[in-house]
C-alpha positions as CSV (number, residue, x, y, z in Angstrom):
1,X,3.6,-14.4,38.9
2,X,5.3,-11.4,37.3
3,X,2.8,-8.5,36.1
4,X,3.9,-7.4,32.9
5,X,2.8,-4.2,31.6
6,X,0.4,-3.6,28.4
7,X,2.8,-2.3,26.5
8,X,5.6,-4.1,27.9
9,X,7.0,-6.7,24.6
10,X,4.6,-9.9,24.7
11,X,6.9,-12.6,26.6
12,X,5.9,-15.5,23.6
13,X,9.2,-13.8,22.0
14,X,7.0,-12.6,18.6
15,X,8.6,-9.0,19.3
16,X,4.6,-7.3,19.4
17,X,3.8,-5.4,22.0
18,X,1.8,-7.7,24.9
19,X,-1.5,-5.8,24.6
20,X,-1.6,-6.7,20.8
21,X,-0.5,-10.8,21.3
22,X,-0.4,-12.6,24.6
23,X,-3.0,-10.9,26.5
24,X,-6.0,-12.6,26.4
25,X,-4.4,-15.8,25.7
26,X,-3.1,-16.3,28.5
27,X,-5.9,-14.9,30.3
28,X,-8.1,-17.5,29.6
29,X,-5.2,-20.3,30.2
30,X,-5.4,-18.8,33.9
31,X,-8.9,-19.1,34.1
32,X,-8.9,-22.5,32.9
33,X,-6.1,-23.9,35.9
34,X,-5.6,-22.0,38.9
35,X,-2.3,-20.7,39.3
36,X,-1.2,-21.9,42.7
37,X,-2.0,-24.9,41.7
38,X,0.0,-25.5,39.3
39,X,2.7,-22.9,39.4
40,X,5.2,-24.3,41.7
41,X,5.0,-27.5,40.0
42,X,5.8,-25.9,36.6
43,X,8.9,-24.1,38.5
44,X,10.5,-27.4,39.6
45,X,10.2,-28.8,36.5
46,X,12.3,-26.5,34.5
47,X,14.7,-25.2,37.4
48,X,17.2,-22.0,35.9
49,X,16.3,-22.8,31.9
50,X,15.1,-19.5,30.8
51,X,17.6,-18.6,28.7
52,X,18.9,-19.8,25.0
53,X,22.3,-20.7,26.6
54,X,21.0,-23.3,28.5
55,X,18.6,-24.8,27.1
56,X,21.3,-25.2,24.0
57,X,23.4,-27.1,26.5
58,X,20.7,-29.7,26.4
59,X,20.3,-32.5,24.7
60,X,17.4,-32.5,22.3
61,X,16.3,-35.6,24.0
62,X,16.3,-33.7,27.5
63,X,14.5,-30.4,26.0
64,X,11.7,-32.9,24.5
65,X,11.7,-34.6,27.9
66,X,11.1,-31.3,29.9
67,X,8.3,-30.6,27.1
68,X,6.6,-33.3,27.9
69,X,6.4,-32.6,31.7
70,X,4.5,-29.4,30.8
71,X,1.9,-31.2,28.5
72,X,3.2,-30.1,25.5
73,X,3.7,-33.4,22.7
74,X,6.6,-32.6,20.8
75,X,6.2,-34.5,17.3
76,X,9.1,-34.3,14.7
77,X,7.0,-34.7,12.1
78,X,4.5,-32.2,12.9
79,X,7.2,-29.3,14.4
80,X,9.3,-29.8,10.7
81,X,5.8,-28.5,9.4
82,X,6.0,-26.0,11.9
83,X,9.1,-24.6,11.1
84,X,8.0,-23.9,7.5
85,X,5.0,-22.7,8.4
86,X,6.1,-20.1,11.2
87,X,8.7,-17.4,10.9
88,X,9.8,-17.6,14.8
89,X,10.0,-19.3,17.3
90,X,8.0,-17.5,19.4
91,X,4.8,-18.3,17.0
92,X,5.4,-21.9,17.8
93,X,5.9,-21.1,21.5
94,X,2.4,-19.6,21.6
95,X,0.4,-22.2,19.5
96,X,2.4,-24.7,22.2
97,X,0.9,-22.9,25.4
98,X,-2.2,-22.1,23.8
99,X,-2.9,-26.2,23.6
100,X,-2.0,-26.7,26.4
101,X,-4.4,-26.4,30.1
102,X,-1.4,-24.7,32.1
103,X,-1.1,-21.9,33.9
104,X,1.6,-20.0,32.4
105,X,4.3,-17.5,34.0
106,X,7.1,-16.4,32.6
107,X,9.8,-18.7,33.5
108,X,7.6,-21.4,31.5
109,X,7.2,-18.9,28.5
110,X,10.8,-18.0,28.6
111,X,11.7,-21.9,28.8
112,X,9.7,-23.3,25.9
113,X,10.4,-20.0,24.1
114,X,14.2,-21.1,23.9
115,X,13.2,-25.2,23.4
116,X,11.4,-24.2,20.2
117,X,14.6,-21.8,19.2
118,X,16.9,-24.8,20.1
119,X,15.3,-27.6,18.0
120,X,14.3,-25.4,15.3
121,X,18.0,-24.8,14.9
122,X,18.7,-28.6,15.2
123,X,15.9,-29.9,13.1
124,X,15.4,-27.6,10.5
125,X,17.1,-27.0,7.4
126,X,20.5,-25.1,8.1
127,X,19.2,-21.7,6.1
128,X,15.9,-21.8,7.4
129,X,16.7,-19.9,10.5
130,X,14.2,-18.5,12.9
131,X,13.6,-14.1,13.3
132,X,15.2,-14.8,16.6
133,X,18.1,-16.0,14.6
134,X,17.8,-13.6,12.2
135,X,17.6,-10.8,15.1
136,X,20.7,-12.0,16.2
137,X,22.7,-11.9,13.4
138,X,21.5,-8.2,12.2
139,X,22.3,-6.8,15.8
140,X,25.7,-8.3,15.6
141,X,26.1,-7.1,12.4
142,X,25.5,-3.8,13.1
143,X,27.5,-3.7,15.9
144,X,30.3,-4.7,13.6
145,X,29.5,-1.9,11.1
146,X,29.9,0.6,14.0
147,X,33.3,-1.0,14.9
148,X,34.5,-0.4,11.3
149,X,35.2,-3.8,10.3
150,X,32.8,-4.2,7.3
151,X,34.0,-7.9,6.3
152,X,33.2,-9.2,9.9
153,X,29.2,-7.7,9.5
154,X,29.0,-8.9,6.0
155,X,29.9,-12.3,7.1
156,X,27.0,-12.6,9.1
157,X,24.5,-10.1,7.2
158,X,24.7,-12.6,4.1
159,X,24.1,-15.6,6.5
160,X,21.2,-13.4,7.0
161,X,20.3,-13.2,3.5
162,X,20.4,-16.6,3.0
163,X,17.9,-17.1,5.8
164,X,15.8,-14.1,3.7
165,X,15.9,-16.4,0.6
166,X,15.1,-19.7,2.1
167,X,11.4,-17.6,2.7
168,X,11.1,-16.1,-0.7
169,X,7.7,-17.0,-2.8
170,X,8.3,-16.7,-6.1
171,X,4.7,-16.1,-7.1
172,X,5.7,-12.8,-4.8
173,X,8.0,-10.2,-6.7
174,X,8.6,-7.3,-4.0
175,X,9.3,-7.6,-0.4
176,X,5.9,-6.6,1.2
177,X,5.4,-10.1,2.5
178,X,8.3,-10.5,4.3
179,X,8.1,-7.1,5.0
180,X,5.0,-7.9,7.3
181,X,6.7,-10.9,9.0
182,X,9.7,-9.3,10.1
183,X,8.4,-6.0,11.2
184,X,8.9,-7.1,14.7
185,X,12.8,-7.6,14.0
186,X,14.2,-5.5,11.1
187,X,13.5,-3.3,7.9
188,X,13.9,-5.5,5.3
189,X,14.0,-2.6,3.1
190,X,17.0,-0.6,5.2
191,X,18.3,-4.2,5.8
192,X,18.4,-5.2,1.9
193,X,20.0,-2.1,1.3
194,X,22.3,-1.6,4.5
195,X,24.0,-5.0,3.3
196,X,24.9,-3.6,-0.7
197,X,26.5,-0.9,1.3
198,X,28.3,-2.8,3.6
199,X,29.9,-5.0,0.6
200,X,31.0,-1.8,-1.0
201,X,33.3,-0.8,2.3
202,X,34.7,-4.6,2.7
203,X,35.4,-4.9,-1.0
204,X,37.8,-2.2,-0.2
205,X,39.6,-4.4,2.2
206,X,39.3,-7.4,0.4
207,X,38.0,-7.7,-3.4
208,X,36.5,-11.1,-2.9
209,X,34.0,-8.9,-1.3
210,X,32.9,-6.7,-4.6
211,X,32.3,-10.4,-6.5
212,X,30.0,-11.5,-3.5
213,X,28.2,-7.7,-3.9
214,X,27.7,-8.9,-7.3
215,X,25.8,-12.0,-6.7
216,X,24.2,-9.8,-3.8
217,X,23.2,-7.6,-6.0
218,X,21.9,-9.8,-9.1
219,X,20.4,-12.2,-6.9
220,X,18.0,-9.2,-5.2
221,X,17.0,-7.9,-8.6
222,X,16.1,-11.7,-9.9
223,X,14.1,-12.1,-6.3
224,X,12.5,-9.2,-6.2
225,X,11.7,-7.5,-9.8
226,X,8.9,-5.3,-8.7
227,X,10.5,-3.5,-5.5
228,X,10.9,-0.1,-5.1
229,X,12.1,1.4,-8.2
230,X,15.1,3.2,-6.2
231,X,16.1,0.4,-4.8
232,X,16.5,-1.7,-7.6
233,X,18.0,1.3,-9.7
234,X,20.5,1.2,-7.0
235,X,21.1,-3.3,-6.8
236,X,22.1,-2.5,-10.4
237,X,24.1,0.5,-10.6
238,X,26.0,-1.3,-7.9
239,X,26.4,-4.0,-9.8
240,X,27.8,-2.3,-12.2
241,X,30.3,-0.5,-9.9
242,X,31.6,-3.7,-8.4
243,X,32.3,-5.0,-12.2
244,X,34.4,-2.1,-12.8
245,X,36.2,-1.8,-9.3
246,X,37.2,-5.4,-10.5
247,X,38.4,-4.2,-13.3
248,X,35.9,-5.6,-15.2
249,X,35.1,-2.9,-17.8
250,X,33.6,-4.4,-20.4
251,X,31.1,-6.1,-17.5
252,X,30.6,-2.7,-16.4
253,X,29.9,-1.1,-19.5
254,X,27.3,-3.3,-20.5
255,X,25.4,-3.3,-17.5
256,X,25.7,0.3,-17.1
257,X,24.3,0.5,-21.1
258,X,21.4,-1.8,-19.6
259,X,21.1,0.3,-16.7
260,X,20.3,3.6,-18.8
261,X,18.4,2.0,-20.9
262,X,15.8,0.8,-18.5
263,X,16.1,4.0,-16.2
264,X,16.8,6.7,-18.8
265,X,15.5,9.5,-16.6
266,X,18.2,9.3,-13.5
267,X,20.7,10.9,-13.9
268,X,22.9,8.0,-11.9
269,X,22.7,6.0,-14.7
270,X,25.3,8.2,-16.8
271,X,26.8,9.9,-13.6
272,X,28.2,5.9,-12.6
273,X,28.5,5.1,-15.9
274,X,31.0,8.2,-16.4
275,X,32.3,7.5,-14.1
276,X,34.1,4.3,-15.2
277,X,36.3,6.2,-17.9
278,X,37.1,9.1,-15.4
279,X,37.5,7.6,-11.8
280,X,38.5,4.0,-12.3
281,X,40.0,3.8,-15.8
282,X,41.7,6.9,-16.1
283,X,40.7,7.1,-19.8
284,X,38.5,8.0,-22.6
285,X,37.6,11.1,-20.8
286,X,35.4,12.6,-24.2
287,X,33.2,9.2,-23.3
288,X,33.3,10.4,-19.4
289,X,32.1,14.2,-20.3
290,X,29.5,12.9,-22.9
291,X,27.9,10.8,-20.3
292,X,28.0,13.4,-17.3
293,X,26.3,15.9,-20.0
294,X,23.5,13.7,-21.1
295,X,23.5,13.4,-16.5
296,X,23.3,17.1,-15.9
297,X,20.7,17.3,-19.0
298,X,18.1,15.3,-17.1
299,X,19.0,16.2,-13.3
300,X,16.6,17.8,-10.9
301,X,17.6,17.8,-7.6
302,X,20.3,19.9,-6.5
303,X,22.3,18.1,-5.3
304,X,23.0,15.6,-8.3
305,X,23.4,18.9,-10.3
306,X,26.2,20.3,-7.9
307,X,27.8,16.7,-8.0
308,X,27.7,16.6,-11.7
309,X,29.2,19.9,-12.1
310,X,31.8,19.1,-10.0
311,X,33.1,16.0,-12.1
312,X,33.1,17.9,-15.3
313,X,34.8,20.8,-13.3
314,X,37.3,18.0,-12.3
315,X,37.1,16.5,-15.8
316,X,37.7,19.7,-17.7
317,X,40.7,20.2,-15.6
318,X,42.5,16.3,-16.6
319,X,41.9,16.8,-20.5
């Protein structure tokens, strides 16, 4: 059997460290069978399937089938309950093995691992997606960030989102919760924001992009009304940005008039809004100064002071 370290990642897939999961699960499934017994038994069963490539090639029939001749009862019924229940795949792997009087090793782990992945995918509802899922799509959306192609990312971080929604309690109003069940995978927080970002860069490639940053956006602050105050100062001033890049301005100016009111004291509320007139209108520049005044009024960090200045600098200059 392969040794795996303490603070090697748990094999179950749950993304915790195997000192804080596995451990002493599957010490006392070894204590209950003894290995040699049963361990080359196990290993002709499930010949080369320890990986989500291959056990995808299966039929669901087969993967249920190789289930069974590890002891475990695969019940649609009861795994659809599962699949709600859970948030990965690995946390149906363990409750699996954990029923079950086997000796486990890692080629079994890694194999029913990938069989609950696989028919989570098949049976569940399409947006209710596993974190291994979920993993995947963030990594490869990253990866497309770094490559500079923004549309390609966004395409799978909002499949993401959607996977993010289909977990949402609306008794909850922040995203602690999820928060806790994904700390294994991702920041929800740098995800949730990472994504508003990423729609700004592929609406400038493709405007479609700015009207899916508005539902983005307006969707998060209906979701999640008591998040961080930043945050949500930020959905919306976005929102209000995409309206205008649209050339949307009277969308714009209301929801930067909303936008001030509710957050009177940050100074982005009047910098973004002034910046409608003087950026993406090219008009009304009196309205433009007056906002970036009441802005530099109520700033306090540096920095938003120097950037203020700078735009009336620049403003002074066009009038």
């Amino acid at each position: 059997m392969i040794k795996i370290g303490r603070n090697d990642p748990c094999p179950c897939g749950s993304g915790k460290k195997y000192k804080k999961c596995c451990i002493g699960k599957e010490l006392k499934l070894k204590a209950d069978l003894s290995p040699p017994a049963m361990e080359p038994r196990a290993k002709h069963r499930i010949p080369n399937l320890s990986s989500y490539k291959k056990v995808n090639a299966l039929t669901s029939e087969e993967i249920i089938e190789k289930l069974k001749e590890l002891g475990i009862s695969f019940e649609e019924e009861a795994f659809s309950q599962d699949v709600e229940t859970f948030y990965a795949a690995g946390e149906i792997t363990d409750k699996w093995l954990q029923q079950q009087s086997i000796s486990i090793n890692t080629q079994i782990i890694d194999f029913t691992h990938c069989a609950a992945w696989v028919l989570w995918e098949r049976f569940a509802p399409v947006q209710n997606l596993p974190a291994e899922a979920l993993s995947q799509l963030y990594t490869s959306g990253m990866d497309d960030s770094i490559n500079r192609d923004p549309i390609a990312a966004c395409d799978k971080w909002l499949k993401l989102w959607d996977g993010i929604k289909y977990r949402v309690n609306p008794a909850r109003k922040n995203l602690k919760y999820l928060d806790k069940h994904y700390e294994y995978v991702f920041s929800i927080r740098n995800f949730v924001q990472d994504v508003e970002f990423e729609l700004n860069k592929a609406g400038d490639k493709n405007p479609a992009y700015f009207e899916k940053r508005i539902v983005y956006c307006q969707e998060f602050c209906d979701l999640f009304p008591k998040e961080d105050v930043l945050i949500l100062h930020n959905m919306q001033r976005s929102l209000a940005e995409s309206y205008s890049f649209l050339g949307k301005y009277d969308q714009a100016d209301d929801t930067f008039r909303k936008l001030a009111a509710d957050y009177p004291d940050n100074p982005w509320s009047y910098i973004g809004w002034g910046d409608i007139y003087f950026i993406d209108m090219k008009q009304n520049f009196s309205k433009a100064k007056e906002l970036y005044e009441k802005a530099l009024a109520i700033s306090k960090v540096p920095e938003d002071v120097e950037i203020v200045k700078e735009r009336l600098e620049s403003l002074n200059k066009s009038m």
